[in-house]
C-alpha positions in Angstrom: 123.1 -200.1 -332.9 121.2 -197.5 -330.8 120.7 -194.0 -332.0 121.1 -192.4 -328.6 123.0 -192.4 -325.6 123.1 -191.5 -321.9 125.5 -189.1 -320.5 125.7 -188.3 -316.9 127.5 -185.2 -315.2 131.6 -186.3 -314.3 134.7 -185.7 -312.3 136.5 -184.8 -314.9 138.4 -185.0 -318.5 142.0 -186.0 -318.7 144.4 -187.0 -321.1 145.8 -186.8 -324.9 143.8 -186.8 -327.9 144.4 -186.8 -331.6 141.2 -185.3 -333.1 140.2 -186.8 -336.6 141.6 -185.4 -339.5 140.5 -182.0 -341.0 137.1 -182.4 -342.7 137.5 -179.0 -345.1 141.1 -179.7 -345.9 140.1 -183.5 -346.8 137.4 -182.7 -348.8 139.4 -180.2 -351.1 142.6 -182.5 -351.1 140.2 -185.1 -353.2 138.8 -182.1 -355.4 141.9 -180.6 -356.6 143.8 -184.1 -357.0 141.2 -185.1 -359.0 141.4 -182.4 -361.5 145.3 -182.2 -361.3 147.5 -184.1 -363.7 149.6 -187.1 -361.9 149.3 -189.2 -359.3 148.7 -187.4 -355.6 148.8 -188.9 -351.9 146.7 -187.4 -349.4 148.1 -188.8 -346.1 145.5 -188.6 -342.7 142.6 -188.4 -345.1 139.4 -188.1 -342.9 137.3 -191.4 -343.6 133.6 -190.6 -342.7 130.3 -189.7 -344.6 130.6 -186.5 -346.0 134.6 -186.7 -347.6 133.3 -190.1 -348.3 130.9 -188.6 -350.3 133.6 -186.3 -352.4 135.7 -189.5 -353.3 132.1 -191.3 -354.3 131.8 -188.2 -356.6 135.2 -188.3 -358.1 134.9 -192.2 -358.8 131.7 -191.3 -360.9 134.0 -188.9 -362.7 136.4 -191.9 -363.9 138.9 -191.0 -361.5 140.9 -193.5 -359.7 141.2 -193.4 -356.2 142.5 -195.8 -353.7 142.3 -196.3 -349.8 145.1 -197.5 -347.8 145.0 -197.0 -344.0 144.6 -193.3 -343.4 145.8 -192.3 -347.3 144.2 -192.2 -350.7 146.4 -192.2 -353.6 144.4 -189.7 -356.6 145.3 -190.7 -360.1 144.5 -187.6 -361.5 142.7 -186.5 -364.6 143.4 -183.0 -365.4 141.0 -180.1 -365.5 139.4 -180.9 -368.3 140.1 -184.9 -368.3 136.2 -186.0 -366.0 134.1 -188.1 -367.7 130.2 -187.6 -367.9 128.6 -189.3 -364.9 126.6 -192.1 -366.0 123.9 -191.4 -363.2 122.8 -189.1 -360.5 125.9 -188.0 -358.2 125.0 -188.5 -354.4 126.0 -185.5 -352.4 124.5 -187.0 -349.2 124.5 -184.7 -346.0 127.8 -182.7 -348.0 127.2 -179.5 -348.6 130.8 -178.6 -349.6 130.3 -181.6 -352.3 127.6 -180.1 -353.8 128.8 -176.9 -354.2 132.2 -177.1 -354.9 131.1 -179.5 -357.7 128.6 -177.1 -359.7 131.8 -174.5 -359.5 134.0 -177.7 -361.2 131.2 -179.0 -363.3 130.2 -175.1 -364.7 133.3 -175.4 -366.8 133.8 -179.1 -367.9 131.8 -180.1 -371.4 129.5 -182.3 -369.7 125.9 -182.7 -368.5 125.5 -183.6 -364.8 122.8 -183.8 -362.2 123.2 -183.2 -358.1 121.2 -184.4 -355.3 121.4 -185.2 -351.8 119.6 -185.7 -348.5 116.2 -184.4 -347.3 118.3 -182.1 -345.3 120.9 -180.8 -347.9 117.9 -181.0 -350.6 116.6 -177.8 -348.2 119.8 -175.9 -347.9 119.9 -173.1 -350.4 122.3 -172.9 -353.5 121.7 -169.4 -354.9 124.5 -168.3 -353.4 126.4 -170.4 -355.6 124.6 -170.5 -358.5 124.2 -166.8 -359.1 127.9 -165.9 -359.5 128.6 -168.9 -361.7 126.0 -168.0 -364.1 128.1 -165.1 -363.9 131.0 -166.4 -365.3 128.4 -168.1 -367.8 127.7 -171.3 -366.3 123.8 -173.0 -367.2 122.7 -174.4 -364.0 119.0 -175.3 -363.4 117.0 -176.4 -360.0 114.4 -175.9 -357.9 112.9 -172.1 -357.5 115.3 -171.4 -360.4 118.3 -173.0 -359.0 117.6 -172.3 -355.3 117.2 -175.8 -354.2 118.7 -179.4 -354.9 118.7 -181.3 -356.9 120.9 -178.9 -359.5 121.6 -179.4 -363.3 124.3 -178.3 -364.9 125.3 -178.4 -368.3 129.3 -177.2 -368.5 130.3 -174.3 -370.9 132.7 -172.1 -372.1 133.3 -169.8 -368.8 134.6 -165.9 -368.7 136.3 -165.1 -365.5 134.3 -162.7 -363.1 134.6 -159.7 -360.5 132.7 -160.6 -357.6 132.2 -159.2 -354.2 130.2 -161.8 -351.9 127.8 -160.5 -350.2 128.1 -163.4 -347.2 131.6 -164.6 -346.3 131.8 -168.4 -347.1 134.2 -170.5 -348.0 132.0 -172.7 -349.9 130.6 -170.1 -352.0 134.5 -168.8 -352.8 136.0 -172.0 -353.4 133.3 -172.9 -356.0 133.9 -169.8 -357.8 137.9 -170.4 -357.9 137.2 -173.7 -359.2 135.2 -172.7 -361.8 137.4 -169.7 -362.4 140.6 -172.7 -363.3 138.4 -173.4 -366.3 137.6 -169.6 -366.9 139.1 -167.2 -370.1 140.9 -164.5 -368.3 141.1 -163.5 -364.2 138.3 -164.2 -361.8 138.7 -162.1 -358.5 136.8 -163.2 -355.4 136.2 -160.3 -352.5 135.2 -161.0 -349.2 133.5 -158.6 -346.0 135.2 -160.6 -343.8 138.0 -163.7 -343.8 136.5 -167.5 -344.5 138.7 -170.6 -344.8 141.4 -170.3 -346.8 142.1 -173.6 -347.3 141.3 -173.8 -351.1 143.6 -170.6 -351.7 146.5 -172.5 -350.4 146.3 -176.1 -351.5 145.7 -174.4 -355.3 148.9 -172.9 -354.6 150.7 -176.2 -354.0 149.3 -177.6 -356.6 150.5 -174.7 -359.2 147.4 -172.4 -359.9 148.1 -168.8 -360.5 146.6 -167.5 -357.7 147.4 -164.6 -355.5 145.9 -163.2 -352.1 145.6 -159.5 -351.6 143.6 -158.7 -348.4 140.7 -159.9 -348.5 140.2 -160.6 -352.1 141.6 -163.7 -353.7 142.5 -163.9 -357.3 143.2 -166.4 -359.9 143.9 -167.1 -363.3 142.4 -170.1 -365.8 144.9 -172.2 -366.3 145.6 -175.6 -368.7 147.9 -177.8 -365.6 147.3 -178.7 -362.2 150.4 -180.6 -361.1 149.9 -183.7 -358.5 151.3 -183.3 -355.5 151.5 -184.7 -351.7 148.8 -183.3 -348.8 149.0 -183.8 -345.2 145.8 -183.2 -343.6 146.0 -182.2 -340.1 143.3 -182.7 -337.1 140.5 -180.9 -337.6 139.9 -178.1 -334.9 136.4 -177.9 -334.8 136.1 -181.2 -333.5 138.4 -180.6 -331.4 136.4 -178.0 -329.8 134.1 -180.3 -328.4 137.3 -181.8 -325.7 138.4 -178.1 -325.5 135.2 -177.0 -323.9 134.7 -179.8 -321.9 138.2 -179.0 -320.4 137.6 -175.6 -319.6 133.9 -176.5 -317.9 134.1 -179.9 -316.3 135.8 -179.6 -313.1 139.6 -181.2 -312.5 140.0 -181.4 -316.2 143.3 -180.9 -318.5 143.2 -182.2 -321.8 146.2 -181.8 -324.7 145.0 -182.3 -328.2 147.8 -183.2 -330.1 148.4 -182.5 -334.0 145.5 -180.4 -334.6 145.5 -177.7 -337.4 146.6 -174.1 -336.4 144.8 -172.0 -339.6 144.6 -168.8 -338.6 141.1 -168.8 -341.0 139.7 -171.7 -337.9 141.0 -170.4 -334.8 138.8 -167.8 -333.9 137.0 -170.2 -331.4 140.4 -170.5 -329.3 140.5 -166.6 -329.6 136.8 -166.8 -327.9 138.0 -169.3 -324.9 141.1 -167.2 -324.3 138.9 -164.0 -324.2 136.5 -166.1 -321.7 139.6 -166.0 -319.6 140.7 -170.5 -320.1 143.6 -171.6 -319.3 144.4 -172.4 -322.7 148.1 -172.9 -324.4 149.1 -173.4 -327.7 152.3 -175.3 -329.2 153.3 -174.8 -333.2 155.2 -177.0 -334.7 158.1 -176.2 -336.9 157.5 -178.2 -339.2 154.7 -177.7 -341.7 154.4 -176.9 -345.2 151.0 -176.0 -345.9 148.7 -175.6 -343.2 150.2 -174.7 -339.1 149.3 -177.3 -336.9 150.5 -178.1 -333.6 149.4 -178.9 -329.5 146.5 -177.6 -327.7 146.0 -177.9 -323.6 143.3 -176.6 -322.2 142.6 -177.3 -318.2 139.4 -176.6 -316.0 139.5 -172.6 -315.8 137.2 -171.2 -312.8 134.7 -168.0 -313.7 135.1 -167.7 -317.5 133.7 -164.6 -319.0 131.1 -163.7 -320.9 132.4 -162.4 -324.6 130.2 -160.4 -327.2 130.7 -162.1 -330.7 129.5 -160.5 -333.6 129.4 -160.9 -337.6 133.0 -160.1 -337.9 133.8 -163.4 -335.8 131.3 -165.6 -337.2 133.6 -167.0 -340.5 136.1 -168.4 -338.3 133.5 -169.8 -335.5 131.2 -171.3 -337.9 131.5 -174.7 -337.0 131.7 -173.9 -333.0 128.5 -172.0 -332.7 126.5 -174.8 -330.9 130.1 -175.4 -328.5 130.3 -171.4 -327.2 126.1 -171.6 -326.5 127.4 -174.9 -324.1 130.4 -172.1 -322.7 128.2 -169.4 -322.9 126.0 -170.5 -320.4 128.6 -171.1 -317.7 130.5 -167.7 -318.3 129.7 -164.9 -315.8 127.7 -162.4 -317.8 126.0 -161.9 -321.1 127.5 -163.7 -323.5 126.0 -162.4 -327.0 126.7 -164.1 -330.0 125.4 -162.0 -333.4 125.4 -162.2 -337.0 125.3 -165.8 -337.7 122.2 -166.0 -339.3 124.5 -168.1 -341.8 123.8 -171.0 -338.9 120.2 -171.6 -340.0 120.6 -172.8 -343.2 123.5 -175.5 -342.2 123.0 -179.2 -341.6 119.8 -178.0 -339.3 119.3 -174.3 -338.0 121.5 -174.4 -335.5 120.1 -171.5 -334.0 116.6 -172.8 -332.8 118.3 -176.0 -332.4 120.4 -175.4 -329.5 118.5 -173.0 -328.0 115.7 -175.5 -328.1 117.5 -178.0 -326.9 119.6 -176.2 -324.2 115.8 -175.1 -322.8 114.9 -178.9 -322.2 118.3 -178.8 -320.0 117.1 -175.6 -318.0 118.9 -172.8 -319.8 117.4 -169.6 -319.9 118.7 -168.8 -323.5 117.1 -165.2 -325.7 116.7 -166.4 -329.7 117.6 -163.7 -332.3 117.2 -163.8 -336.0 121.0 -163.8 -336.0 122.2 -165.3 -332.9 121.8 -165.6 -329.0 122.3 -164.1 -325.9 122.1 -165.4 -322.4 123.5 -164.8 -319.2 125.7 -167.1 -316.9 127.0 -168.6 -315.0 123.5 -171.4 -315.5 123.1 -174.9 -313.4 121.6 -177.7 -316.5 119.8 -180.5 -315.6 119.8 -183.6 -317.4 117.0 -184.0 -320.1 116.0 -185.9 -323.4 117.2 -184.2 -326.0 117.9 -184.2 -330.2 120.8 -183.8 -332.6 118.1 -182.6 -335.5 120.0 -184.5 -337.4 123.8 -182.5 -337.3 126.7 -183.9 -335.8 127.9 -180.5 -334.0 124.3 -180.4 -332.6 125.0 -184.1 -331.1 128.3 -183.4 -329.5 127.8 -179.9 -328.3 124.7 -181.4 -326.3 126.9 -184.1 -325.2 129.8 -182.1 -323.5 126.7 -180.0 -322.2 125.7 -183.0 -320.3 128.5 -183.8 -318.6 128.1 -180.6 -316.5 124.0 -181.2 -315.9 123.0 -182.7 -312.7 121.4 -186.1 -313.5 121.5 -188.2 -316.2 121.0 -186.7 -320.2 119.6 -189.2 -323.3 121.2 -187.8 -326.8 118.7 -189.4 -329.7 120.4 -189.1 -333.0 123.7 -189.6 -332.4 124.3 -191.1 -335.8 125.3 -187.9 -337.1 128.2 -187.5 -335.4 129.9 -189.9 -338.1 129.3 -187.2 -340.5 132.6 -185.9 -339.0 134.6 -187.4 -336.2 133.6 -191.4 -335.8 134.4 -192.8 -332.6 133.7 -189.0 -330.7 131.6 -190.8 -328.0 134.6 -193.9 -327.6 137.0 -191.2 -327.5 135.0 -189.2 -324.5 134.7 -192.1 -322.3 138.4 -192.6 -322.6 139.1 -189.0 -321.2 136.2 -189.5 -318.6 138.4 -189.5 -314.7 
């Protein structure tokens, strides 16, 4: 199968789409089955390489998992029932794997070892590691626990004050995990809001855990009950049809089902502030996590928007998607304090302003961010994914609005997170 693809400027998108499950929510659905007690059913369970990896993980652990269609059903083994892996555990391209393991493994009486990609190899961990040797934890890596691969050898863990100094919700969620093995209270404070996602599912699942603000607080605790998850679509790939509605001429598109978390929707709150036609449907019925309908249809002269570090947690995923909308917005569209971006699956920084320039775009590179002003005309180009599959499909919708014809290479990293994204954008094409 080729690694590229050609994409040439269109007519139009139309039509209904159910994006692919939520790839955050599916992830932790398989962590905090695994260490409840019971048998749990996680129903529209994203199948695709990096939840794929979380399950791989789990099944090193001794814990039995099956697949039906769309489902896994978690036999649970408690927080402190996971075996000793027998080998190396495979994080692959997941960097929610890896470090919402070393926050499980920090407390379990075990010695482990966890590796992954070239990529995820180079994405930092000290982050993570410094506030779970905090609580106690012994983890070991490169540069002093900096880089993958990362030992850990589990311990006896004291619950911990700490105040991040980055929002993430990778960095939080590992700490609450290790905190359910913790003596006493570990309290988690953010600057700003991430994902929320592991706060609530712990909830349903019977944790002692409370939500004050912007600090998030739980207790150790001997019983995680099973219980029943539905994941809903995932809105950041979602994104990816939203944008192409508002840009490509003639276009409507309805996405139906897709999660509503206030903690994710900060990249609707950017399209309605560029001035899209954009309306939103919540359904009634939901226990966990909002979801409902999105329709978004071709909007004339969007506006630029400023973004800045207050924004960033809830558009973390949508960065490369608002460069693609930035460029067509009338103004300056600024986008600031993500400097979080270059140390994801690439730096998606340099990446799509390196990218975008092949396609024409007069684009300025911060430290943090961009800026550039609009409305731009692309032209079609050859350009990379660097490997990420929000790269891949941002540069995709980007084509459809460049005169001529644009080749993606590395489209192969778009299974990471939404398979069948390019079978799904030739359906909507008019």
């Amino acid at each position: 199968m080729s690694d590229s693809i050609n994409v040439q400027k269109v007519n139009g998108l139309k039509g209904e789409l159910t994006p692919p499950p939520d790839k955050s929510i599916s992830h932790r659905a398989v962590f905090i089955s695994s260490i409840a007690e019971g048998t749990s059913y996680v129903k529209n369970f994203l199948n695709a390489r990096d939840p794929e990896a979380t399950v791989n993980a789990f099944r090193a652990l001794g814990v039995e998992i099956t697949e039906r269609k769309n489902e896994l059903v978690i036999v649970g083994k408690g927080l402190i029932g996971l075996r000793e892996p027998n080998d190396i555990i495979d994080c692959m391209n997941s960097g929610t794997t890896m470090r919402l393991l070393m926050g499980v493994f920090s407390g379990c009486q075990f010695f482990s070892v966890l590796t992954g990609d070239s990529s995820l190899r180079n994405r930092p961990m000290a982050r993570v590691t410094e506030p779970l040797r905090l609580m106690g934890a012994q983890l070991m890596g490169r540069e002093d626990g900096r880089y993958p691969p990362i030992a850990v050898r589990g311990c006896k863990l004291n619950g911990i004050t700490y105040k991040m100094p980055i929002p993430s919700a990778q960095v939080k969620s590992s700490v609450l995990l290790a905190g359910l093995n913790a003596d006493g209270c570990t309290t988690v404070t953010e600057s700003a809001k991430s994902r929320d996602h592991t706060e609530r599912m712990l909830k349903t699942f019977g944790a002692d855990i409370s939500v004050d603000g912007l600090s998030v607080k739980i207790s150790g605790t001997n019983k995680l009950t099973a219980s029943e998850i539905t994941v809903p679509g995932d809105i950041s790939s979602a994104a990816f049809f939203l944008a192409g509605a508002a840009l490509v001429t003639g276009s409507e598109v309805v996405v139906k089902g897709v999660g509503l978390n206030e903690t994710r929707t900060g990249f609707l709150d950017a399209l309605k502030a560029m001035g899209a036609d954009a309306a939103v449907q919540i359904d009634s019925d939901h226990r966990d996590e909002p979801q409902g309908d999105i329709r978004v249809k071709y909007t004339e002269g969007l506006k630029a928007v400023t973004l800045g570090r207050s924004d960033i947690p809830a558009l973390i995923d949508e960065f490369p998607i608002l460069c693609v909308l930035g460029l067509r917005a009338h103004g300056v569209t600024e986008i600031r304090g993500a400097e979080e971006l270059r140390v994801k699956e690439s730096d998606r920084i340099a990446a799509m302003v390196t990218e975008l320039r092949k396609m024409g775009a007069v684009i300025e590179e911060y430290p943090d961010g961009v800026a550039m002003e609009g409305p731009q005309e692309l032209h079609g180009a050859t350009v990379e994914s660097h490997g990420d599959h929000r790269i891949a499909m941002a540069l995709s919708i980007a084509a459809l609005i460049a005169n001529g014809e644009t080749t993606i290479n590395g489209i192969s990293s778009v299974e990471i997170s939404y398979p069948g994204f390019f079978e799904q954008l030739r359906k909507l094409l008019v």
